[in-house]
N, C-alpha and C positions, 0 to 999 in steps of 0.2 A: 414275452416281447424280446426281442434280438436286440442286444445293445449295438450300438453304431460301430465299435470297433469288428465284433464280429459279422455285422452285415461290411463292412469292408472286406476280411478276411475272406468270407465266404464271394464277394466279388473277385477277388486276388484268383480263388480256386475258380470261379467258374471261366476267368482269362487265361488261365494254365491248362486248363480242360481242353479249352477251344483251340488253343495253339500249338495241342499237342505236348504239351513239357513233359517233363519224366512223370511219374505217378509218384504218391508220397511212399515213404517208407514206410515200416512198420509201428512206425511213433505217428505216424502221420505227417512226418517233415516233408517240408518240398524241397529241394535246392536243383537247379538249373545252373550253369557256368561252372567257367575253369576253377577248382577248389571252393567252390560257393558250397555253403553249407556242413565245413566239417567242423569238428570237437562240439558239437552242438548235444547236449543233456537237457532233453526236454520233449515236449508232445510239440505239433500240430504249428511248426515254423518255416515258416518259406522264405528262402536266400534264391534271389535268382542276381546272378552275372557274376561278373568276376570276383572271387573272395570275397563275396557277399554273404551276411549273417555267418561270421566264422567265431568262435570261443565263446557262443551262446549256453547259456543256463537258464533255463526259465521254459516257456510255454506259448505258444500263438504267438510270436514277437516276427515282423514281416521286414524284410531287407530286402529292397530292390532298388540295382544300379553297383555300378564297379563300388570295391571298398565299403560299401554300406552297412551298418548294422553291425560292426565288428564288435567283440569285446562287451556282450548285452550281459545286464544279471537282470533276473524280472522276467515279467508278463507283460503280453498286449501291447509290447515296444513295438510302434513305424518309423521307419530310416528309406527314403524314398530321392534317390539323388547321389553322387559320386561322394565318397567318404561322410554320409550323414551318419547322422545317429548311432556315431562309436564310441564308447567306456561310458557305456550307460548303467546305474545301479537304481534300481525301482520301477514301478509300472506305467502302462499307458501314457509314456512318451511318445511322443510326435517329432519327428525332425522332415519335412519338406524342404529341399536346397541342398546347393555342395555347400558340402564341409557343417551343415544346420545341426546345431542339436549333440554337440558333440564334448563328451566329458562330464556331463551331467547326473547327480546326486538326487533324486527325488522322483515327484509322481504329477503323473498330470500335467508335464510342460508343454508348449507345442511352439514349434520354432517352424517359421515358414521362411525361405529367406537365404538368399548367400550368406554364406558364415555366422547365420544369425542364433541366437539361443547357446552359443557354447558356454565353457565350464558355470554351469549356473549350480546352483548346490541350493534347494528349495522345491518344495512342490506348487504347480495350479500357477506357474507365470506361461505369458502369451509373450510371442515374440512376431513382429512381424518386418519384413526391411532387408536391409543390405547389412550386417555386422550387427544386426541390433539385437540389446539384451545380453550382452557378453558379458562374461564377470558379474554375474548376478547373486548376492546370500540374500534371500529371505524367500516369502512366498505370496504368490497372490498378484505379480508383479506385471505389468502391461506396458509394454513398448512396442508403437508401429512409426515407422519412420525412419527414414538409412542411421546408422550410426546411433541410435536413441536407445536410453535407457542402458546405456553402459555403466560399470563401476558400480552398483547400485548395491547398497545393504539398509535393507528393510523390507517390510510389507507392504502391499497397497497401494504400491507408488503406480501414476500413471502416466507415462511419457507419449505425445504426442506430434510429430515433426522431426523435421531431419535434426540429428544432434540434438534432440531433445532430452533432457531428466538424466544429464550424466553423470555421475557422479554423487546420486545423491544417499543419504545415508540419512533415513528416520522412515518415520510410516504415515502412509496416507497423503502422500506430496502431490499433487498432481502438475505438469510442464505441459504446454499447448502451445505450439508454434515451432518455427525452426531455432535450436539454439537455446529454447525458454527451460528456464531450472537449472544451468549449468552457467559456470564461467568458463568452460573448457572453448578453447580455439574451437571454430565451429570451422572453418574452413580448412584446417590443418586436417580435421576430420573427415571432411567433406573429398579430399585431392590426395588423400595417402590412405593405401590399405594398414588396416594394425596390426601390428603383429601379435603374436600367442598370449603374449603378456601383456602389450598393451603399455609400455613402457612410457611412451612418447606422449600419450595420451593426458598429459599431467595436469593434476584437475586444482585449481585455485577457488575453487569454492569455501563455501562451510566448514574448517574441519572438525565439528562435533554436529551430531543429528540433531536434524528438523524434519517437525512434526506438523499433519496436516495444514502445511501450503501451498499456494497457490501460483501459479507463475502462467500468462497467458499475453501470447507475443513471442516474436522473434529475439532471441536473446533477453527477453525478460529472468529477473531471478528473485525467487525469495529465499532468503537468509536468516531470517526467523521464523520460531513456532507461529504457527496460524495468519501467516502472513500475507497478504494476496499484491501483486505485481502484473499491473495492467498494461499493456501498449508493450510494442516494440522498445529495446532497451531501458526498461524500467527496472530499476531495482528496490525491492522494499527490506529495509536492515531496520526498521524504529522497534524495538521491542517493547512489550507489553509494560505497564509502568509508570507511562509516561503522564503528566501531569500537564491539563494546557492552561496557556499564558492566562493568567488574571495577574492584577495587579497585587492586590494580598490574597493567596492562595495558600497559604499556612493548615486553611481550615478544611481544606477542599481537598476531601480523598476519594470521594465515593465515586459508583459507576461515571456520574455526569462528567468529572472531570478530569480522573484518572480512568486509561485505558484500562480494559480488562483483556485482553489480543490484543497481536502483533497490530500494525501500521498496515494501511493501503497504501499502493506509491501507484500514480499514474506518470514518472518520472522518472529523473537520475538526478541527484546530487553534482554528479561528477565530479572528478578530480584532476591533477596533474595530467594524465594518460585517457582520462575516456572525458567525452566534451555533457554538457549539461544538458538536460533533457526535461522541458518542462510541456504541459501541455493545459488546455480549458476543458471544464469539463460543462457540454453543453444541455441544453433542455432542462434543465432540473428545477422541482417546485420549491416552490415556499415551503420550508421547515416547520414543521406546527410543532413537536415539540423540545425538550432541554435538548434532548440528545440526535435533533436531527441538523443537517447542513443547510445554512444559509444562502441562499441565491445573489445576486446583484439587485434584481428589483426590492428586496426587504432592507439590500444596503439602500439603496436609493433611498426607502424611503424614510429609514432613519436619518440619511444625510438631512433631509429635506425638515423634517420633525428639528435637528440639530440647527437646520439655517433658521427656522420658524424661532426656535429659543434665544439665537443669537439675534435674532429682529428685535425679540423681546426684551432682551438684557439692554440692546444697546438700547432702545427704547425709555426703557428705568433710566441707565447710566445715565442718559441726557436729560430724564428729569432732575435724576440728584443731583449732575450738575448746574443747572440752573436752580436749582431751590437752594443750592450749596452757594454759589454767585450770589442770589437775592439773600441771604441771609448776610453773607460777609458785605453786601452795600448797604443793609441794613442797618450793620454795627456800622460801617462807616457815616450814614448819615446822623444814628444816636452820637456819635463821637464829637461832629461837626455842631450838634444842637446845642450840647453838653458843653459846648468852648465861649456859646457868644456871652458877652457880656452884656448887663442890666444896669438899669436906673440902680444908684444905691442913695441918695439923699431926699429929702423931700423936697415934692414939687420937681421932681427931674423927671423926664422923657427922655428914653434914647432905643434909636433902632444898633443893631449891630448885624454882622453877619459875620461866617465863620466855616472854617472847614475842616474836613475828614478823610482819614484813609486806612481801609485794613484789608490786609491781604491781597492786595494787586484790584480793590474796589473802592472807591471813591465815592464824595458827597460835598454839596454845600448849601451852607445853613442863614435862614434869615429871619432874623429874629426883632422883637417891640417890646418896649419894657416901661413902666413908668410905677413912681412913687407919689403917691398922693402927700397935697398937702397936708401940712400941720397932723398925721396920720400914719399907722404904723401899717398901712396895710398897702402891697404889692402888687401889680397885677403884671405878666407878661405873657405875651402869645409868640411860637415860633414854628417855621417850616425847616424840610431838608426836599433836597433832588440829590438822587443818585446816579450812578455809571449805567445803572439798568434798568435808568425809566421810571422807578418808583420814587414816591414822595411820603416822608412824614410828617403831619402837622403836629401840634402839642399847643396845650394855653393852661394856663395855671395864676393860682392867687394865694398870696401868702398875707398873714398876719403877725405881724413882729409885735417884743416886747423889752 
């Protein structure tokens, strides 16, 4: 089976065929245009146009278009576009676009794209855009989007959007939107070409790697390991660690309470300079368990549980305070009964009455008393009325000696 690069190839010769071009050499090299195709050490490469595929080393590597393909070491290099895919060192490079794919260290890259894919130094990254993917170290690396996926040193990272994943530096990040994964000026980016260096470009992110995160939205950014940043200007910076609010949490380390990853942020904190960014987050169920998110209806109906409690307290409260009242008029009517005065001689009768008071509770007492004659024995009965409606009565008989 024909791998793809050479079923290319073999298209290349069979449009050189048809067009009439030169016939290959005795390497099998093609070259067509003014100085296309010389210092070339190798088999079976075609330069067509002007100083196209010139200070090649290597084998089947294809330049087509002015300045293309210059300066190749390797195999199976395409450079297809005015000055692409020049100071290339390794194989099956792809540069599609002026200026694409240009200064490149490794195997496998494929840059489609004005000025896209330059000095990248890694094998097996995609580029797709206007400028994108430039200043690339690592491998495996995917940016489509104008301007996306610049400054990048890592693996895996995936940039999505204009000015998207600039600058970042860890493995496995992935930016989706315009602007997401990077603090870099998106619009400075957007209205100025960069230069070679890229000087201007000054990236205020992270300065130490982050590891698979997350960033989805327009200027969204994560700043920490495993960190996910939702919505337009969201920033997620809470690092793993974190402990939530209880009131004594001394005891409380495990998953439930302590993170294990970064924060979700569907938000900004903001600060002085950028404004606050909060958002709701809608449809979501009842949480069944420790470790899921509560809704508003589960708040509700705890509120509701909490009012049902506070009916019940107050409920109690007003009994204890009324059993609290009816006890203190209580002592005040014993106070009141306690004060009257009795028969003390024999053959005396006397009523009295008499009053009480304790604790802001009131009573008054009415009282009968009498001494038998020529007899030591006493007899007296008495009542009380209180502040709160109740009454005590009492009678009693004594025998003296």
């Amino acid at each position: 089976m024909l791998k793809k690069h050479n079923i290319f190839t073999l298209s290349i010769l069979t449009l050189i065929a048809s067009t009439g071009y030169s016939a290959p050499d005795s390497n099998g090299n093609i070259k067509e245009g003014n100085n296309a195709g010389t210092s070339v050490s190798g088999k079976n490469n075609i330069a067509i146009s002007t100083n196209a595929g010139t200070n090649v080393t290597g084998n089947t590597n294809v330049a087509i278009s002015g300045d293309a393909g210059r300066h190749v070491k390797g195999n199976n290099n395409i450079a297809i576009a005015y000055k692409a895919g020049n100071n290339v060192t390794g194989n099956n490079n792809t540069a599609i676009g002026r200026a694409a794919g240009s200064e490149v260290s490794g195997s496998f890259n494929l840059a489609h794209g004005y000025g896209t894919g330059q000095k990248v130094n890694g094998s097996s990254n995609i580029s797709s855009g206007t400028y994108t993917g430039v200043n690339t170290t690592g491998n495996a690396n995917i940016a489509n989007g104008a301007y996306s996926g610049q400054n990048v040193e890592g693996n895996g990272n995936i940039a999505t959007g204009n000015a998207a994943g600039v600058g970042i530096k860890g493995n496995s990040n992935i930016a989706i939107g315009n602007g997401a994964g990077t603090a870099t000026d998106v619009e400075y980016l957007m209205n100025h070409k960069p230069k070679s260096d890229l000087t201007k470009n000054t990236i205020n992110g992270p300065k130490r790697p982050v590891n698979n995160s997350v960033s989805l939205g327009t200027k969204a950014i994560s700043i920490e390991d495993d960190a996910v940043a939702l919505g337009s200007n969201s920033r997620a910076d809470i690092e793993k660690g974190k402990t939530g609010f209880l009131a004594n949490s001394a005891d409380k380390t495990d998953a439930t309470w302590t993170s294990t990853h970064a924060g979700i942020s569907v938000g900004n904190e903001g600060n002085d300079t950028t404004p606050r960014v909060t958002r709701q987050i809608h449809n979501l169920a009842a949480g069944t368990k420790d470790t899921d998110a509560v809704n508003v209806a589960q708040l509700r109906k705890v509120h509701e549980q909490v009012a049902d409690l506070r009916i019940d307290f107050q409920h109690i409260e007003n009994k204890l305070n009324r059993m609290n009242s009816d006890l203190k008029a209580g002592i005040a009517g014993a106070t009141a009964m306690a004060n009257l005065p009795q028969a003390f001689r024999n053959g005396q009768s006397m009523v009295s009455v008499a009053v009480g008071s304790y604790r802001g509770q009131s009573a008054a007492a009415f009282g009968i008393s009498r001494m038998a004659d020529n007899s030591p024995i006493v007899f007296k009965a008495s009542g009380s009325a209180n502040t709160q409606g109740h009454f005590n009565v009492g009678a009693g008989i004594g025998w003296g000696w």
